[in-house]
C-alpha positions in Angstrom: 44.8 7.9 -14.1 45.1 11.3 -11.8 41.0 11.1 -11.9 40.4 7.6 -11.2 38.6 7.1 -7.8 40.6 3.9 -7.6 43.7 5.4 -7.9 42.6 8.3 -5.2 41.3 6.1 -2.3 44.4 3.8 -2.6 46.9 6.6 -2.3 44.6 7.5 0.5 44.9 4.1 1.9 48.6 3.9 1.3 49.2 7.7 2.9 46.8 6.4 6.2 48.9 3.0 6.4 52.0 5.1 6.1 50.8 7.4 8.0 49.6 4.9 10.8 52.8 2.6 10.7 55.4 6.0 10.9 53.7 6.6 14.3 53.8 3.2 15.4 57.4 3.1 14.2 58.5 6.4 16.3 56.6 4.7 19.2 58.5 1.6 19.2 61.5 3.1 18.3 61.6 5.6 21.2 60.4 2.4 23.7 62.9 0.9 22.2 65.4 3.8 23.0 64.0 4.4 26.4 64.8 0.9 27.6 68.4 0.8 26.3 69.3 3.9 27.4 67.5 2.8 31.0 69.8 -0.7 31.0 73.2 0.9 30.1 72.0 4.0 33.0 71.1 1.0 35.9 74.2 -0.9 34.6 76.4 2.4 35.4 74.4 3.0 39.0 75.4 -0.8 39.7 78.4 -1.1 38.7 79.8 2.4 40.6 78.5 0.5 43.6 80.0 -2.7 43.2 83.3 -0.9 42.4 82.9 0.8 45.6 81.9 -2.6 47.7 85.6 -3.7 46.3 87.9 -1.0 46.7 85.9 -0.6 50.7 86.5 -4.6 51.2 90.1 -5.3 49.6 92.7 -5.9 51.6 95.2 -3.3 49.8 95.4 -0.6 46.5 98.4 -2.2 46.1 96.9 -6.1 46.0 93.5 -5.0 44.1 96.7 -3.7 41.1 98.2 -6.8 41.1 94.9 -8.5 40.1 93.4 -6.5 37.4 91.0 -9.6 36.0 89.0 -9.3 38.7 87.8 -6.1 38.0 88.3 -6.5 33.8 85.7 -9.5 34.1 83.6 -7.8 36.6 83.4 -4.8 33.3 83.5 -7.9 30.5 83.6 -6.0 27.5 85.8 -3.4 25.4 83.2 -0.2 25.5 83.3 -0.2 29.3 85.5 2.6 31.1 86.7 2.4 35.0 89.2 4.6 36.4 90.0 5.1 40.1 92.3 7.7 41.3 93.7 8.9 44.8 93.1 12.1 46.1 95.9 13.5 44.3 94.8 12.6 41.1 97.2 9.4 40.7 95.7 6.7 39.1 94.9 3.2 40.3 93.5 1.3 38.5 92.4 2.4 34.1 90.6 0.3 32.8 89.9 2.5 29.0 90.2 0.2 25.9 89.6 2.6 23.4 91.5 5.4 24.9 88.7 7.8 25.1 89.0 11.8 26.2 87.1 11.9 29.5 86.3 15.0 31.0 86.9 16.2 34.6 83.2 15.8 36.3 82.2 16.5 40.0 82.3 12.9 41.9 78.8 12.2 43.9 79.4 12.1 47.5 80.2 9.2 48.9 77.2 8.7 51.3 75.2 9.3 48.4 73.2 6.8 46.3 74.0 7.3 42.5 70.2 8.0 40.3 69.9 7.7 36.8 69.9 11.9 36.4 73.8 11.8 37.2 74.7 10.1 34.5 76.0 12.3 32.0 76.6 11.6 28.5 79.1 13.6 26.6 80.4 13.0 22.9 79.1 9.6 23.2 80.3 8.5 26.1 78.0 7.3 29.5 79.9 8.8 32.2 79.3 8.3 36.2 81.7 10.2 38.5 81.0 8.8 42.5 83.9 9.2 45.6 84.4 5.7 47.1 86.9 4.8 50.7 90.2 2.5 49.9 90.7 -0.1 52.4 93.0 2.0 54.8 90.6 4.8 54.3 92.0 7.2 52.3 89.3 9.1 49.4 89.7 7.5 46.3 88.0 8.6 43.4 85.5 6.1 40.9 84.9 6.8 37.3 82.7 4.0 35.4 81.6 4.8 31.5 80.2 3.5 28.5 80.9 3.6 25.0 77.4 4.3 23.5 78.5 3.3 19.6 76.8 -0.6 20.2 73.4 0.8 21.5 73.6 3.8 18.6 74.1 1.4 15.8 71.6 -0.6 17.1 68.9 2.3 16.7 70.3 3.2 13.6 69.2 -0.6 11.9 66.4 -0.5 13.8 65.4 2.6 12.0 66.3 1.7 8.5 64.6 -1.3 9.3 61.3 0.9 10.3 61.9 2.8 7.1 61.7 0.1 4.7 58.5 -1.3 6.9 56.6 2.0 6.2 57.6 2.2 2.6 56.7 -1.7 2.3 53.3 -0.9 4.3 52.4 1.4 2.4 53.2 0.1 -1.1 51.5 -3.4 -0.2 48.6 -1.4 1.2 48.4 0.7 -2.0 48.3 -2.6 -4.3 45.7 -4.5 -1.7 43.5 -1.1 -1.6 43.8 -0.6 -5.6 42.6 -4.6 -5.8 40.1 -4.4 -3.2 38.7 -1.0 -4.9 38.6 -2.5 -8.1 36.8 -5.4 -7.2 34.5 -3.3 -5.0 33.9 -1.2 -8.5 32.6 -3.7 -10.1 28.7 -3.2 -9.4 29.6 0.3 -10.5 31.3 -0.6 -13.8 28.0 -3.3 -14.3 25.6 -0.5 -13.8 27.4 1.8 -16.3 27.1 -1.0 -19.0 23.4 -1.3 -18.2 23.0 2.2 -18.7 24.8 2.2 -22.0 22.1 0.2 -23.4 19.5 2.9 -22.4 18.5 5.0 -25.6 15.2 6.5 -26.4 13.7 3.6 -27.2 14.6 2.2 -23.6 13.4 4.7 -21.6 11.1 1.7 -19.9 13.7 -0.1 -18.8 15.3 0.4 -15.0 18.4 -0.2 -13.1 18.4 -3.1 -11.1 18.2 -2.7 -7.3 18.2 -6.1 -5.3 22.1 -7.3 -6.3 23.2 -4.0 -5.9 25.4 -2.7 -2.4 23.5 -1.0 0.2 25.6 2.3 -0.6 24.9 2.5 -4.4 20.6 1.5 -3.2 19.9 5.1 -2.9 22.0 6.8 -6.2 20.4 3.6 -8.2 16.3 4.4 -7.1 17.3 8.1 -7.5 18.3 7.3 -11.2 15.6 5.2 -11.9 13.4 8.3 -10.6 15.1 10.3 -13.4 14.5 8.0 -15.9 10.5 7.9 -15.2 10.8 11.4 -15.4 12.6 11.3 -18.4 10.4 8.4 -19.8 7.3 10.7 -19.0 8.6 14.2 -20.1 9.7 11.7 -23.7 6.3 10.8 -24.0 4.5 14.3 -23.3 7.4 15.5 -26.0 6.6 13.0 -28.5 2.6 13.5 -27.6 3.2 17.5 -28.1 4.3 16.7 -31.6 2.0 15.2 -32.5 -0.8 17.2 -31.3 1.1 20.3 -32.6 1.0 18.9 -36.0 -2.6 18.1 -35.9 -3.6 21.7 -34.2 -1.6 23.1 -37.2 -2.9 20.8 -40.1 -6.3 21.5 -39.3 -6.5 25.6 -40.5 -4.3 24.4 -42.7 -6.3 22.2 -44.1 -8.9 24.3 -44.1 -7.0 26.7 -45.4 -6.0 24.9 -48.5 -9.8 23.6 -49.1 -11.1 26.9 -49.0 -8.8 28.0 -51.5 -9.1 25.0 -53.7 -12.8 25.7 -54.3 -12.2 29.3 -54.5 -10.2 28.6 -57.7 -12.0 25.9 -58.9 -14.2 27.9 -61.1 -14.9 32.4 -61.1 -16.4 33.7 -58.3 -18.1 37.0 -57.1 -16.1 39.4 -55.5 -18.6 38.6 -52.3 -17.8 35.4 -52.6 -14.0 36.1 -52.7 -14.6 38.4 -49.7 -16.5 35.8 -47.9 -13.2 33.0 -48.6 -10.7 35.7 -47.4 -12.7 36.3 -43.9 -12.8 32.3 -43.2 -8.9 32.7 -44.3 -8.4 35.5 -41.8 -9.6 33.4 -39.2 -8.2 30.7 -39.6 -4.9 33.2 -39.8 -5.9 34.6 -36.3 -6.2 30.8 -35.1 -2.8 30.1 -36.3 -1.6 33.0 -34.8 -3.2 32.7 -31.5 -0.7 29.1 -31.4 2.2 30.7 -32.1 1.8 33.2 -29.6 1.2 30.7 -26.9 4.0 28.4 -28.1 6.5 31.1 -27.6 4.6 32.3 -24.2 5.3 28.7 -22.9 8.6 28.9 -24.3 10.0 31.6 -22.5 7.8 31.1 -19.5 9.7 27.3 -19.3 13.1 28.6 -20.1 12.5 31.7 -17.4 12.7 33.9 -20.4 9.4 36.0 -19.5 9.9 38.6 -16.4 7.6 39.0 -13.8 6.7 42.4 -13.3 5.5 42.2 -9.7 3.0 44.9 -8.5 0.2 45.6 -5.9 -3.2 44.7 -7.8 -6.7 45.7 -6.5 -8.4 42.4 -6.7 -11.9 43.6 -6.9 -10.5 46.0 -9.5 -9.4 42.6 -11.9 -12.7 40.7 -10.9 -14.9 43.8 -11.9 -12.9 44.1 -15.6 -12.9 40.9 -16.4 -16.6 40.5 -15.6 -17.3 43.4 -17.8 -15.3 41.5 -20.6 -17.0 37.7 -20.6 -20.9 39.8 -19.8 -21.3 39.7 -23.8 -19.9 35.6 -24.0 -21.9 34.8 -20.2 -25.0 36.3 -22.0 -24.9 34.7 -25.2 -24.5 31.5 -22.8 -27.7 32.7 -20.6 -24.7 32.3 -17.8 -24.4 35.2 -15.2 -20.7 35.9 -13.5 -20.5 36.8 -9.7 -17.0 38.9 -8.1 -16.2 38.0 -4.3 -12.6 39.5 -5.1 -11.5 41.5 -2.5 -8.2 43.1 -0.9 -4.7 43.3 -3.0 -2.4 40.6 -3.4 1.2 41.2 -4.8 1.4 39.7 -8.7 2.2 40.1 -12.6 -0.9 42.2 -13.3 -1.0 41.1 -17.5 -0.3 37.5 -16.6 -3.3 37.7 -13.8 -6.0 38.8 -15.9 -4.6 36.2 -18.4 -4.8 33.4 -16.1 -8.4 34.4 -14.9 -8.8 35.3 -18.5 -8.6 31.5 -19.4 -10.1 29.9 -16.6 -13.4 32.1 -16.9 -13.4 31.4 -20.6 -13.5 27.3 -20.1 -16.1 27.9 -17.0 -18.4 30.0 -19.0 -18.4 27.6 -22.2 -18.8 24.6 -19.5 -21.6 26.3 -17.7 -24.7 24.9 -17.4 -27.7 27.6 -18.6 -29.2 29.8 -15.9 -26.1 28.7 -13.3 -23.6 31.8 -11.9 -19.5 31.6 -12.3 -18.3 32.7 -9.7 -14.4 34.2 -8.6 -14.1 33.1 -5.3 -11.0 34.0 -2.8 -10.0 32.5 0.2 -6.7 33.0 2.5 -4.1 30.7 4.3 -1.0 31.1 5.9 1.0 30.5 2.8 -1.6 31.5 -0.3 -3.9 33.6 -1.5 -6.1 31.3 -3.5 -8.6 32.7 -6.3 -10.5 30.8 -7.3 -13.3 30.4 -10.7 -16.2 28.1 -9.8 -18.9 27.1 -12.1 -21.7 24.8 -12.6 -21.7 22.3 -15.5 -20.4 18.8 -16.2 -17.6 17.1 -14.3 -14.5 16.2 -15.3 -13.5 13.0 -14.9 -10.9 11.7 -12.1 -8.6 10.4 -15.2 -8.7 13.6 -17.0 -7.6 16.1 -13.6 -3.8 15.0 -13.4 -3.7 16.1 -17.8 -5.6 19.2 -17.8 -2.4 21.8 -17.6 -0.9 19.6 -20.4 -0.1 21.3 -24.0 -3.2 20.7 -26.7 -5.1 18.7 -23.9 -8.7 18.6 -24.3 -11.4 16.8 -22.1 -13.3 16.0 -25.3 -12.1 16.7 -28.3 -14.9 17.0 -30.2 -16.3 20.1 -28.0 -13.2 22.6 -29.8 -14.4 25.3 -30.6 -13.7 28.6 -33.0 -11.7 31.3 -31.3 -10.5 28.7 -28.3 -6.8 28.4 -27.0 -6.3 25.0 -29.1 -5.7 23.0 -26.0 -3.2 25.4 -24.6 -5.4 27.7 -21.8 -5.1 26.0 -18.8 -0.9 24.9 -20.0 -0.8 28.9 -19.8 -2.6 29.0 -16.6 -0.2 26.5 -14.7 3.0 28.3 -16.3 1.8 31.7 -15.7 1.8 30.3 -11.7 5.1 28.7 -12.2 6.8 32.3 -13.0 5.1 33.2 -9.7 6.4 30.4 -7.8 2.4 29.6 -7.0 0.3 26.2 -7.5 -2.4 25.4 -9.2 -5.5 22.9 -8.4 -8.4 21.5 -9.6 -11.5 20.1 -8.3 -14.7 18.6 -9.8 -17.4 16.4 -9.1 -21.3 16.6 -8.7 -21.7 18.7 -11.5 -19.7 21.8 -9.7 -15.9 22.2 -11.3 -13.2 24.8 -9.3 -10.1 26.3 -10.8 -7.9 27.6 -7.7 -4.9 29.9 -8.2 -2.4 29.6 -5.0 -0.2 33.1 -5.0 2.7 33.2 -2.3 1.6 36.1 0.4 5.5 36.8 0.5 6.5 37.8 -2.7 9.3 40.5 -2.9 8.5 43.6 -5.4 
């Protein structure tokens, strides 16, 4: 439950709501405090001056005494407080239902208008202090108050009452958003049980993208990307097999017919001799596999090293020239070096690259035509390159060439080749270098390019 998505964007909901109706609470509730405390503060300044209008207009202390309802209506209620005293302190008229403790405060002059900031509030209480003239003049002092339990009680249920509204809010919120999510989910939930039914047998079918939201468009195509990919890379897997187990059933094949004809009756020991070198080589053949399955291996799994150095091109062009002259003879082919310069690489894993593609151009070659290593710079590459002259491939054939046991034509194999597996080595070996490899060919002319990095850190 803690790791449903659900579950965490309604808590979030719930925590927002909550989080939005607390402030809107402590908003109203402080408006809402504002404006009582403002009505009980204006009903103080008025009624200190309507106290003063009648004490100023009666026609005695004495006569105002003798009619205390006319002042006890004029305060109408059991929390209001008016006390006026003479000069000496003697009281006149005390008006305190509740027989509060009032302190001794400074009266306001009595040319003075009363403002809001001189009434004080102490333990409770709103308190106005003001001097006011009797009717024969004498100084008479005016005391009006309020007993602020009404308006406090009133705040305190209005913030219970806010209380519960949050913790409703944000319960109800939390249910809506966990309802909302879940129906929301559901496209989520539907593409989950699609995918179930996905298996490697399946690996053709794709996740539906018109019904789905805008949001889950992008995740959905990007899925359905992976699964071409894993569709293909199934395929080439299941194709690899296959071709493995013919490259290997072939020598052994051999292998086992030799053998069987060997025993089939005495033979010289020339003849034995003779069995065991066509063994041997078919031995070397097997072994030559093995040795490029496991170079691929660790190449793919970044289990081969690089060890970078600073190679002499023209160096690399001149050896490896010297090595094919015997083949490029026997194939009435001459090679041509336009190496030049250094360029920053796996020395071993260079000449075997150029190793492989100068092997397929020479064998390819047309009699009496050059192969060529070519260079050319750009801002990003060094490009080397292996050109020859000789029959093109065909457009269908360029995008498979660097895959394992391809072959253009089968049926040109021949003894002592890589078994389909050169040119896989070649786009590996550029893959360790973080490099690309490209082919071109038409009109009878076919080029091998090797892209190295110019920034490559030793």
């Amino acid at each position: 439950m803690s790791k449903s998505i659900a579950w965490r964007l309604a808590l979030a909901i719930a925590l927002t709501c909550a989080l939005v109706l607390s402030a809107v609470g402590v908003f109203l509730y402080r408006s809402l405090a504002s404006e009582l405390t403002f009505r009980d503060d204006m009903a103080l300044l008025g009624r200190l001056e309507q106290v003063r209008a009648l004490l100023h207009d009666s026609d005695s202390l004495e006569a105002l005494q003798e009619r205390p309802r006319l002042y006890q209506n004029m305060l109408g209620n059991l929390d209001s407080v008016l006390l006026v005293k003479r000069g000496d302190g003697s009281p006149v008229i005390t008006i305190n239902p509740r027989q509060l403790a009032l302190p001794a405060l400074e009266p306001l002059a009595q040319e003075r208008l009363p403002k809001r900031a001189d009434v004080q509030t102490v333990d409770h209480i709103a308190l106005l202090t003001g001097t006011a003239q009797g009717p024969a003049g004498e100084r008479l002092s005016v005391t009006v108050g309020k007993w602020l339990e009404e308006r406090e009680q009133m705040l305190a249920s209005y913030r219970l009452r806010l209380y519960m509204a949050v913790g409703f809010g944000a319960v109800l919120a939390f249910g809506l958003g966990l309802l909302l999510l879940r129906c929301g989910l559901k496209p989520l939930r539907a593409l989950a049980q699609a995918m179930r039914g996905i298996n490697p047998r399946s690996l053709d079918q794709r996740m539906p993208v018109d019904h789905v939201p805008t949001e889950l468009k992008e995740p959905v195509q990007a899925l359905n990307a992976m699964l071409a990919r894993l569709e293909d890379n199934f395929a080439r897997l299941s194709q690899f097999s296959a071709d493995l187990a013919h490259e290997i059933r072939t020598p052994l094949h051999n292998l086992l017919g030799s053998n069987s004809l060997a025993l089939n009756q005495p033979r010289s020991p020339a003849e034995y001799q003779e069995v065991l070198a066509s063994n041997i080589e078919e031995y070397e053949r097997l072994n030559r596999m093995a040795e490029n399955l496991m170079f691929l291996a660790r190449a793919e799994h970044g289990q081969r090293p690089l060890h970078l150095q600073s190679v002499n091109l023209r160096e690399v062009g001149d050896e490896l020239c010297d090595y094919f002259d015997a083949l490029a003879e026997d194939r009435q082919v001459r090679l041509g070096n336009s190496l030049n310069g250094t360029l920053t690489a796996d020395l071993h894993l260079l000449q075997r690259a150029l190793s492989n593609l100068l092997a397929n151009a020479v064998r390819h070659a047309e009699p009496d035509s050059i192969v060529r290593l070519l260079q050319r710079d750009d801002a990003d590459y060094c490009w080397i390159g292996v050109h020859n002259i000789g029959p093109a491939i065909e457009p269908q054939h360029l995008s498979k060439v660097f895959d394992r046991f391809y072959r253009v034509d089968p049926s040109r194999a021949e003894p002592g080749d890589s078994g389909g597996l050169g040119l896989a080595i070649v786009w590996s070996i550029m893959q360790l270098h973080g490099g690309e490899v490209r082919v071109q060919s038409d009109h009878r002319v076919t080029l091998f390019e090797l892209g190295f990095p110019r920034h490559i850190a030793l």
